[in-house]
C-alpha positions in Angstrom: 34.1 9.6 -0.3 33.3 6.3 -1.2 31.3 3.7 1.0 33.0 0.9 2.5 29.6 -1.3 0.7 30.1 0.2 -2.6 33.9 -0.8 -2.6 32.7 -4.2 -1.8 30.4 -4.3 -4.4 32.9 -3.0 -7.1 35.6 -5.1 -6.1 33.0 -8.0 -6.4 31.7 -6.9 -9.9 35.6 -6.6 -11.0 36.9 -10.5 -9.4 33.5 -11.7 -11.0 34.4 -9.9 -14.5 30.6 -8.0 -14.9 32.3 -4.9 -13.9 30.9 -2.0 -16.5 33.1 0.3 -17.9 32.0 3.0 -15.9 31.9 0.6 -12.3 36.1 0.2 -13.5 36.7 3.9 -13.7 35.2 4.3 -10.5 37.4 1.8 -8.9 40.2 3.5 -10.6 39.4 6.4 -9.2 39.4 4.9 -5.8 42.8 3.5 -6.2 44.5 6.9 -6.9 43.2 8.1 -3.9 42.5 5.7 -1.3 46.3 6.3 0.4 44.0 9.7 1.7 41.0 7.6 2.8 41.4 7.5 6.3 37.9 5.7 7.0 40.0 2.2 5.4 42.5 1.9 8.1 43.9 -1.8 8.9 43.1 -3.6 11.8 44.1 -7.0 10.5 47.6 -8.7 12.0 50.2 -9.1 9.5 49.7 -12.8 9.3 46.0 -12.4 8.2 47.3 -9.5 5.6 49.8 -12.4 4.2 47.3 -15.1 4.1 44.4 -12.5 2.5 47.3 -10.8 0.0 48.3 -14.8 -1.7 44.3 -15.7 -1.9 43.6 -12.4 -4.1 46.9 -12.6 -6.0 46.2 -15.8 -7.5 42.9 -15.0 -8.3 43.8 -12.5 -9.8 46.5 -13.7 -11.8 43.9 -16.6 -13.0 41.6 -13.4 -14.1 43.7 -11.6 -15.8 44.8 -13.9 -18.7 41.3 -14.0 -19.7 40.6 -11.5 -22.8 37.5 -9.8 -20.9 38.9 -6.8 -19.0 42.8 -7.9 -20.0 44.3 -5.1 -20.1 42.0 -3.4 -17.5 43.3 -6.3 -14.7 46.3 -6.1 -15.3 45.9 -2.0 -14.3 44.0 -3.2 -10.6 44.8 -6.4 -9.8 47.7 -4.7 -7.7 45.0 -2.2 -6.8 42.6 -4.9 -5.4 45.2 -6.9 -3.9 46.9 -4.2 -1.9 43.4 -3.0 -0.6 42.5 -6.0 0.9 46.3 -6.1 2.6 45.6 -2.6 4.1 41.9 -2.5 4.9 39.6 -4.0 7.3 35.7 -4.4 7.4 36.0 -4.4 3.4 35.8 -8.0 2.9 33.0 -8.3 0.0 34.8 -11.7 -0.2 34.3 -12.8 3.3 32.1 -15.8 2.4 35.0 -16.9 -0.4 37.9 -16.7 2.2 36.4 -18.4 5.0 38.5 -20.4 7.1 37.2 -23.7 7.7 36.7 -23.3 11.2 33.9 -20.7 10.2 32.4 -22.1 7.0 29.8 -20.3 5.0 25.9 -21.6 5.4 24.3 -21.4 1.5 21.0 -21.8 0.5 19.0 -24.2 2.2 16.9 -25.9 -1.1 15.4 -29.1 -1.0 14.7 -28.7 -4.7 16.1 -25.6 -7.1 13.8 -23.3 -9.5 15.2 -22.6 -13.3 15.3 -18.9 -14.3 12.7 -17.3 -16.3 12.4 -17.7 -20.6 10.9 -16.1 -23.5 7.0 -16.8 -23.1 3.9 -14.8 -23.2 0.6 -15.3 -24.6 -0.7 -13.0 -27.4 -4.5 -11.5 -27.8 -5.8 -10.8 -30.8 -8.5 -8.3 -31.3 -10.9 -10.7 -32.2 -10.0 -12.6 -28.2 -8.4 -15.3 -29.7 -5.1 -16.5 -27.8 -1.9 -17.7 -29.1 0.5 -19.1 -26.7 3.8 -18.0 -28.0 6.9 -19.5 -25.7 7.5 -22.9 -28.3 6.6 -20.9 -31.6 9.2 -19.8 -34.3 9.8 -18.6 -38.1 5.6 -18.8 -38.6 3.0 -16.7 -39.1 0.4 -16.6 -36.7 -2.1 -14.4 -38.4 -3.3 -11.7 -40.9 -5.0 -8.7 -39.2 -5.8 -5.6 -41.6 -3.0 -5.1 -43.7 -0.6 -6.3 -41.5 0.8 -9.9 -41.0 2.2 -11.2 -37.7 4.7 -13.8 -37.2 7.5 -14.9 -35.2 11.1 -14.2 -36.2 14.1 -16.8 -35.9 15.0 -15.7 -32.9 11.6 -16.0 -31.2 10.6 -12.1 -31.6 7.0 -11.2 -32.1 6.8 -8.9 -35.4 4.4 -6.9 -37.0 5.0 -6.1 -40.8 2.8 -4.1 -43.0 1.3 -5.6 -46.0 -0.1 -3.0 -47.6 -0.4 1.1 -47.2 -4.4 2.5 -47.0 -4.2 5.9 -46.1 -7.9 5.7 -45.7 -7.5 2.4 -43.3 -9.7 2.7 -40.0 -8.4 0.9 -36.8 -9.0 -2.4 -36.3 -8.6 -3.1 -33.1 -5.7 -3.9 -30.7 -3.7 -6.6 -29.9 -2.5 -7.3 -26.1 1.0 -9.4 -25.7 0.8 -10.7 -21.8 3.9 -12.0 -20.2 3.6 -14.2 -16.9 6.0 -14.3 -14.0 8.9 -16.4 -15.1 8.5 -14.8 -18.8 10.4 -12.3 -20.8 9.7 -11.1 -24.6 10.5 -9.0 -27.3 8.0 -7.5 -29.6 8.6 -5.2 -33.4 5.4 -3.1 -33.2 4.1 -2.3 -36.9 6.2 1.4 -37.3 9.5 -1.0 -36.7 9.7 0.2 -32.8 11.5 -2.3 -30.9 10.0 -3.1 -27.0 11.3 -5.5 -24.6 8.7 -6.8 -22.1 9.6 -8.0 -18.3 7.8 -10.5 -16.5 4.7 -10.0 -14.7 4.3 -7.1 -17.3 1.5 -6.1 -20.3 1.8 -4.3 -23.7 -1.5 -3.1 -25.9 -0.9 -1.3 -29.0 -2.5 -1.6 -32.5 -2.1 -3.8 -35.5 -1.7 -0.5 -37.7 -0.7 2.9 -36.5 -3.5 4.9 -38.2 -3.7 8.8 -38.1 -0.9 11.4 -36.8 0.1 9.6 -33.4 1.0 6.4 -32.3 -0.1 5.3 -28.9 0.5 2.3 -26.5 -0.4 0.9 -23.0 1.9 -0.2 -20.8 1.5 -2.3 -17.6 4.9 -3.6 -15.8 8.3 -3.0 -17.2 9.7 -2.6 -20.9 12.3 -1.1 -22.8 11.8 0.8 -26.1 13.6 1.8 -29.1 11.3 3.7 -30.8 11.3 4.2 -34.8 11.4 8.0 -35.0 8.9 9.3 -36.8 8.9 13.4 -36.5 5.0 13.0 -38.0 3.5 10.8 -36.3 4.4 11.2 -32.2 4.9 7.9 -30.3 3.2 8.2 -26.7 3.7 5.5 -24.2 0.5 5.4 -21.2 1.6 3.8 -17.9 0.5 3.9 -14.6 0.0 7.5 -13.8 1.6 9.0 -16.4 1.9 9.3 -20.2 5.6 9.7 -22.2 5.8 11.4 -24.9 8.7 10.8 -27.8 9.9 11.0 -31.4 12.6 8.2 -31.2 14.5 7.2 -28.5 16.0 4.3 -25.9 14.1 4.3 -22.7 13.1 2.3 -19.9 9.6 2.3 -18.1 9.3 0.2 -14.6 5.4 0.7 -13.7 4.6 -2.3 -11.1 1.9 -1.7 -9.2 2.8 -1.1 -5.5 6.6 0.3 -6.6 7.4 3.9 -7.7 6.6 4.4 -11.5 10.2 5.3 -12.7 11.5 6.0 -16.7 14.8 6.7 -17.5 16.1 7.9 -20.6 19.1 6.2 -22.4 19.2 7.8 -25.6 16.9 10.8 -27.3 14.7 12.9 -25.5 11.5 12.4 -23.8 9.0 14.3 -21.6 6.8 12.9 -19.2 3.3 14.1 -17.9 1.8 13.1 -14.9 -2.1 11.7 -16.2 -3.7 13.3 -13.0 -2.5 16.7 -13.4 -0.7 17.8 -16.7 2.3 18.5 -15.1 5.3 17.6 -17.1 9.1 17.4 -17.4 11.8 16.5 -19.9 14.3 14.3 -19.7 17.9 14.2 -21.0 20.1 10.9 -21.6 21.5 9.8 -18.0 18.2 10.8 -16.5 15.7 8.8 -14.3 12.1 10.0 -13.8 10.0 9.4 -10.5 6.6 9.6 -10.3 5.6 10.9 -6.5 2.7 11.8 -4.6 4.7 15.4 -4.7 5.0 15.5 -8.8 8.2 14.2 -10.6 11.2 14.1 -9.1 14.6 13.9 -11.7 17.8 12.2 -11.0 21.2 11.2 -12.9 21.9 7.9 -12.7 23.9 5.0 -14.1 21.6 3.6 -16.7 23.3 -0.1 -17.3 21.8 -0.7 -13.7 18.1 0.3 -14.7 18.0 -2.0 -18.1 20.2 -4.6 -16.4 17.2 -7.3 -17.0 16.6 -6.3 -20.5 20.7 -7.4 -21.2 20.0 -10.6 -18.9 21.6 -9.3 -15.8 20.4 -8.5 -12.4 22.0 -5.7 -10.8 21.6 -4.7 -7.3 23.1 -1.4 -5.8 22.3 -0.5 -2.8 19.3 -1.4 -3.5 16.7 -2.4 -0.9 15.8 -6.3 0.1 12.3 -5.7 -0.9 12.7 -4.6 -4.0 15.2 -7.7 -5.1 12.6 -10.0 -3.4 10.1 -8.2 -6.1 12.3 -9.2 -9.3 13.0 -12.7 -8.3 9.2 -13.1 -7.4 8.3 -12.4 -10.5 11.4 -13.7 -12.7 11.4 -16.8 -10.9 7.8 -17.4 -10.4 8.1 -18.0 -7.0 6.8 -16.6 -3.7 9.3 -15.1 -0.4 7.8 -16.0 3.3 9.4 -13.8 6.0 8.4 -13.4 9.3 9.9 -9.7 9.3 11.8 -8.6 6.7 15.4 -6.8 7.2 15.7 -3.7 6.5 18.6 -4.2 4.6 20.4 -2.8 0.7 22.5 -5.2 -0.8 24.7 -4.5 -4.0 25.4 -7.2 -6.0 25.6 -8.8 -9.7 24.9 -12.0 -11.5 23.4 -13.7 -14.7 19.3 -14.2 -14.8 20.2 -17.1 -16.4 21.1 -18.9 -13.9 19.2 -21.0 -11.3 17.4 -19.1 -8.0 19.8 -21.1 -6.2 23.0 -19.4 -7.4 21.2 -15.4 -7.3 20.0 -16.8 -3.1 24.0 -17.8 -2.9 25.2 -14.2 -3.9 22.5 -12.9 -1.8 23.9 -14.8 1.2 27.8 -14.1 0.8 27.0 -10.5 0.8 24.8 -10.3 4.0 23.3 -11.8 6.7 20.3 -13.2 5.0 19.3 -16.4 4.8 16.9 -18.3 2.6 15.9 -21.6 2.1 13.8 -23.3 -0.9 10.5 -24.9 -0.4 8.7 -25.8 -3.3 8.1 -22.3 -5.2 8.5 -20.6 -1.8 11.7 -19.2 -0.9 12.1 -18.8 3.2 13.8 -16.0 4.7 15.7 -17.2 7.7 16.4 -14.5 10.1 
């Protein structure tokens, strides 16, 4: 049976248009069914069912005639609307249909904080630094036989000048990317890896020999050039993953559970302390325990929601969404005690702190209020 929060949560997700395509199905599943649900019964008066019923319809009518979704609203806008008519205690929209006598309280900010951007600061064997966040279509330098410059997009990229079977290793380069940074980097076999903030990436000018190796410390995502030959291995905090070529995400903060999870391919995962490994399948999500590796099926859009610009919260706890705006934002949370709460919950990571602590808000009892770069949690 479905949870009265994740209803909220999908209902939110659909009205706000971020719905996947998977989040709709489930929703649609919900609708065939729900007439069975008995845990939704109404306890609203007929007059609050009338007033609730208009406020959804002509939202909804206002969503559905644009082309995101079309035909999909046009299936559960009825859906939506006749849920909130019949049930009670599901009002993920409580803080947008607040009477006036009870308005809602939004973040308290005396200033606001911009979202993160593409910056990072590049190492180059030799120590030198090169600051990369204003830099585009140059080269920055000429390491062994490969050349390193910066795309038109702002991608760091490693091409191969010339082939030396006989080449020896030159060294390694380290790409570093701060709180409030994002970046994406083409490793010299063409693998793609997208770096989150707060996060580290070592790997070689030239992949030399019959394996290709890289260090990991934070969060990325990889699309790895297969390469049957030459294995691509990726270290991390307590573990090592092994691949050919595949789509895979790797979340390795210190203090948080070191998870992977597999979007496309196959991978298999050893734990550094004791050998002990597992395979993944597509769908899959890896956790590395005190106990071994624990497997799981889960909804993968969630896991590389940051890599697509998109923070996604479900049911996920307070602490660990206090973690990614931390370190996205660049800015610190103060609490006094800290709810044990899970919030669900969508929204762009384009947008300003003050708009992701506004979602937070209408969805629970939370408050926050901006100081600085210090964000207070008012209980």
């Amino acid at each position: 049976m479905i949870t009265k929060e994740r209803l909220e949560y999908l209902l939110q997700v659909c009205n706000q248009l971020t719905a996947t395509a998977q989040e709709l199905k489930e929703l649609d599943t919900w609708y065939e069914s729900f007439e069975n649900d008995s845990s939704l019964t109404s306890q609203l008066s007929s007059a609050e069912k009338n007033k609730l019923e208009q406020k959804i319809l002509n939202n909804l009518n206002t969503k559905i005639d644009k082309p995101v979704y079309k035909l999909h609203w046009r299936q559960i806008s009825i859906a939506a609307a006749v849920f909130f008519c019949l049930t009670a205690g599901v009002l993920i929209y409580r803080a947008s249909f607040q009477s006036a006598e009870n308005p809602v309280v939004y973040a308290n900010h005396t200033n606001d904080i911009a979202p993160g951007k593409n910056v990072a600061v590049l190492t180059l064997s030799n120590g030198t630094q090169i600051h990369l966040n204003d830099k585009a279509n140059q080269v920055l330098a000429q390491q062994q036989q490969a050349e390193i410059s910066i795309t038109a997009d702002g991608t760091l990229k490693y091409a191969q000048t010339s082939i030396n079977k006989n080449q020896q290793a030159y060294g390694d380069n380290v790409i570093t990317v701060p709180r409030g940074g994002q970046y994406q980097v083409i490793l010299p076999d063409g693998s793609k890896v997208w770096i989150n903030a707060a996060s580290s990436l070592k790997y070689p000018t030239i992949f030399t020999g019959n394996k290709r190796e890289v260090e990991l410390t934070g969060e990325a995502y990889f699309e790895i050039a297969h390469n049957k030959a030459k294995p691509f291995s990726v270290h991390s905090r307590g573990q090592v993953v092994n691949v050919l070529g595949t789509h895979f995400n790797i979340n390795s903060y210190e203090g948080e559970i070191v998870q992977t999870t597999l979007l496309q391919g196959s991978i298999q995962i050893s734990q550094s302390a004791t050998g002990f490994a597992k395979k993944l399948i597509p769908g899959q999500q890896a956790s590395l325990t005190n106990s071994g590796i624990q497997i799981k099926e889960i909804d993968v859009e969630n896991t590389i929601g940051w890599k697509n610009g998109v923070f996604t919260f479900e049911n996920t706890d307070l602490i660990v969404i206090i973690d990614q705006l931390e370190r996205w934002y660049d800015v610190d949370f103060i609490a006094s005690q800290l709810p044990d709460k899970k919030l669900y919950g969508r929204i762009s990571r384009d947008v300003k702190l003050s708009s992701v602590l506004k979602m937070l808000q209408e969805t629970s009892d939370v408050k926050f209020k901006i100081e600085g770069r210090r964000v207070i949690l008012e209980n």
